[in-house]
C-alpha positions as CSV (number, residue, x, y, z in Angstrom):
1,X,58.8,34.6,-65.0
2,X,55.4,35.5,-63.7
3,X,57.0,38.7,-62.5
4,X,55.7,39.7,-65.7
5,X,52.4,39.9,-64.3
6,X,53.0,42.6,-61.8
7,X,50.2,43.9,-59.8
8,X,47.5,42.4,-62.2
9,X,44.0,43.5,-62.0
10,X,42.1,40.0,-61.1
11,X,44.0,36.7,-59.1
12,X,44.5,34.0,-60.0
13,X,46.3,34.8,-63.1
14,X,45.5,33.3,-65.5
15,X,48.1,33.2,-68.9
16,X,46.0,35.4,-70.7
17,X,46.5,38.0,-68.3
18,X,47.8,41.6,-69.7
19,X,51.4,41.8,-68.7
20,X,52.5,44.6,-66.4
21,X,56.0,44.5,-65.5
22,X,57.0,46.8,-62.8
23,X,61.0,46.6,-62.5
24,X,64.0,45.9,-65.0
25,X,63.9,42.1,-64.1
26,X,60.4,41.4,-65.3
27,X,61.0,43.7,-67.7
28,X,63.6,41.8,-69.4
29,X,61.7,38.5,-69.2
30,X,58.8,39.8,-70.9
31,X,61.2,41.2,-73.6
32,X,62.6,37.4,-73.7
33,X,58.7,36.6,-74.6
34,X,58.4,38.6,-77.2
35,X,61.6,37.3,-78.9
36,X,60.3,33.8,-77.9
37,X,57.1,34.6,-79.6
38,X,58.4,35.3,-82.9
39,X,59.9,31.6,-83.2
40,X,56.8,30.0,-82.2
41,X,55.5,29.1,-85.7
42,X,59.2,27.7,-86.7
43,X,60.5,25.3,-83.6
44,X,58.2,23.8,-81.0
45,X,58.4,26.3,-77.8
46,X,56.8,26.1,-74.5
47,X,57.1,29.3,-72.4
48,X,56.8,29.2,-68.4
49,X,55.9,31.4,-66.1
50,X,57.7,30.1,-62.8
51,X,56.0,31.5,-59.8
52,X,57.6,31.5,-56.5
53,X,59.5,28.5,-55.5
54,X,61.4,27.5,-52.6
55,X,62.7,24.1,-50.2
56,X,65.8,22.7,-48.9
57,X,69.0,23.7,-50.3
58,X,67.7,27.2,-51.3
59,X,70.3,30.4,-50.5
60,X,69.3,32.6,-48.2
61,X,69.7,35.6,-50.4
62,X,66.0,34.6,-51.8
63,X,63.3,36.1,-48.2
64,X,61.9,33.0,-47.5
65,X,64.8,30.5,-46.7
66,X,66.3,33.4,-44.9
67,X,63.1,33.5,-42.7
68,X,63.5,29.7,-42.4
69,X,67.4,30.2,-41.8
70,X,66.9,32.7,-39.2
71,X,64.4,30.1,-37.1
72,X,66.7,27.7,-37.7
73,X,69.5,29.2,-35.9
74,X,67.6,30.7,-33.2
75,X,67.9,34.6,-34.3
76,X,65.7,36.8,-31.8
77,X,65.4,39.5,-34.8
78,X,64.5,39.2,-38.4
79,X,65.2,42.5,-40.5
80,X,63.0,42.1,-43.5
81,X,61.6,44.3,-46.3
82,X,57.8,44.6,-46.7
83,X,55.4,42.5,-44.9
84,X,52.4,43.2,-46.8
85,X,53.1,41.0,-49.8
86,X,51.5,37.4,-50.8
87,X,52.9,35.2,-53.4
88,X,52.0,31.8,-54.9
89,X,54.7,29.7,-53.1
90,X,55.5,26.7,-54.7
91,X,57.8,23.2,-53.0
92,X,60.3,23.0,-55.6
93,X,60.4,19.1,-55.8
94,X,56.6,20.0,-57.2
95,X,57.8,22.7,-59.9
96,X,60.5,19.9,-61.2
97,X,57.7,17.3,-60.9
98,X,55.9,20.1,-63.1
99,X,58.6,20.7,-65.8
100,X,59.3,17.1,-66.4
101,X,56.1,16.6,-67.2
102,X,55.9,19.4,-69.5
103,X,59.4,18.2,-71.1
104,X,56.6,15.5,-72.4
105,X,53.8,17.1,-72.9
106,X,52.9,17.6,-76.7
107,X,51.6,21.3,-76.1
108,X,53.8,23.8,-78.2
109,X,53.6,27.5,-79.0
110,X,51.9,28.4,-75.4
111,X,52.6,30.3,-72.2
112,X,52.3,28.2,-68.9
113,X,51.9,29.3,-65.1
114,X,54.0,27.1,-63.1
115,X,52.5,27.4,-59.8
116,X,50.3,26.1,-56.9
117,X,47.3,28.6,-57.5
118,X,47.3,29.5,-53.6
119,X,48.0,33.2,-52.1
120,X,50.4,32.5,-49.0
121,X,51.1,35.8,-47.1
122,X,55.0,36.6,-45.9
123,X,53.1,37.1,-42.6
124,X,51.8,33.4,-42.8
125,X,55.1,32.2,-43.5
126,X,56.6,33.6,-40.6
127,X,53.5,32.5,-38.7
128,X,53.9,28.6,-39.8
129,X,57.7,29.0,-38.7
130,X,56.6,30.0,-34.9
131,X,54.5,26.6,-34.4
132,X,57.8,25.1,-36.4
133,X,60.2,26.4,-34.6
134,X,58.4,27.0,-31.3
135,X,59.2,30.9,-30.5
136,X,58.6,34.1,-31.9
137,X,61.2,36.6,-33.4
138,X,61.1,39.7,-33.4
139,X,60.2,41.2,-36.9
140,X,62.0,44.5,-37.8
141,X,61.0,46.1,-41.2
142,X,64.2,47.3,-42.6
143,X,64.2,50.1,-45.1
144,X,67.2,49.0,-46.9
145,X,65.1,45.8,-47.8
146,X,62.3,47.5,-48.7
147,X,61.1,47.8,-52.4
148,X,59.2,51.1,-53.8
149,X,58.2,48.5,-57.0
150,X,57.2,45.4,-55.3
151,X,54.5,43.5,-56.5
152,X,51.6,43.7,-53.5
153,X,50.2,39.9,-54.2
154,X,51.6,37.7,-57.1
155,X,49.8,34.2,-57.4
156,X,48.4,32.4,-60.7
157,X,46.2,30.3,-62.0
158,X,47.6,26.3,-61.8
159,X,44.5,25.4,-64.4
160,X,46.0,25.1,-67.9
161,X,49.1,23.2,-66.4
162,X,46.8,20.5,-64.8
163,X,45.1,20.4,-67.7
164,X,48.5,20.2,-69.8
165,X,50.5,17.5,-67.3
166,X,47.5,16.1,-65.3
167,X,46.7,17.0,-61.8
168,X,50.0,17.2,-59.8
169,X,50.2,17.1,-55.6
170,X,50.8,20.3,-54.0
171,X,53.0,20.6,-50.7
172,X,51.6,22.2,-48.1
173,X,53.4,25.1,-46.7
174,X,54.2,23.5,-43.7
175,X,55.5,20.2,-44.7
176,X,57.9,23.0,-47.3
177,X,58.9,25.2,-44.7
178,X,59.2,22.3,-42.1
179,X,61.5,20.2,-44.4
180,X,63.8,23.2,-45.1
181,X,64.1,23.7,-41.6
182,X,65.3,20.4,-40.7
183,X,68.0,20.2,-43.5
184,X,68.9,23.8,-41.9
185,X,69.1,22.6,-38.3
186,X,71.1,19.2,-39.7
187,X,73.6,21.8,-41.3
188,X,74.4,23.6,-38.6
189,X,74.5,20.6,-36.2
């Protein structure tokens, strides 16, 4: 996971990047890595580093199909955690495009950044909803939702995967967020 990275000290990261993780889940995937590590010389291992993903289908326990969820059934009020974070967001159909093309590749004993090597703000998100959508919530910061260890900004470097699978097309926010929405509205109607 590249919640490994935590709050690194340059963006994009890049798989070289010193691993800083900040909570028990990253935590435990860089322990995984280590383990992984070990068996590199003996079976032929490719490590990835999923960034953030999301499209239709996705549970609304993970922030940004609840955003989309909420928009999609007309909520006045959003209660999120905090606003002030950026990810690499990722379509998923991309990061499956991206893994079956590294199911191929001949690349062994590496780490890989799966991720579309753009910062996208939660902000943004919820901005790209209200031209979706065509109203504005309003956004309530929810203390119960709200992370003392949260990684400020979190987005990679898509270089070595291009290089490993060949140059792959990246969604646009809006055709991911607008997609999601529809298959939300069709759901509920």
């Amino acid at each position: 996971s590249a919640n490994i990275y935590g709050n690194a000290l340059s963006s994009p990261i890049v798989e070289s990047a010193q691993p800083q993780p900040m909570n028990h889940y990253a935590l435990s995937k860089f322990a995984m890595e280590a383990l992984l590590r070990k068996w590199f010389v003996r079976l032929p291992i490719l490590v990835t580093r999923p960034f953030n993903y999301t499209g239709p289908g996705q549970s609304e326990s993970f922030v940004f199909s609840k955003i989309v969820g909420a928009f999609a059934r007309g909520e006045k009020e959003i209660r999120l955690g905090n606003l002030d974070v950026s990810r690499d967001l990722s379509d998923v159909r991309y990061v499956v495009e991206a893994y079956a093309r590294l199911l191929t590749c001949e690349k062994h004993s590496e780490f890989i950044n799966i991720c579309s090597g753009r910062s996208i703000s939660l902000l943004s998100v919820i901005d790209e909803m209200v031209q979706i959508a065509g109203y504005r919530p309003n956004i309530v910061v929810d203390p119960a939702f709200v992370r003392s260890d949260e990684v400020k900004e979190l987005y990679g470097s898509s270089a070595k995967l291009f290089d490993t699978v060949g140059l792959l097309e990246v969604p646009s926010l809006h055709e991911t967020l607008l997609s999601m929405y529809q298959q939300k509205v069709r759901v509920q109607g």
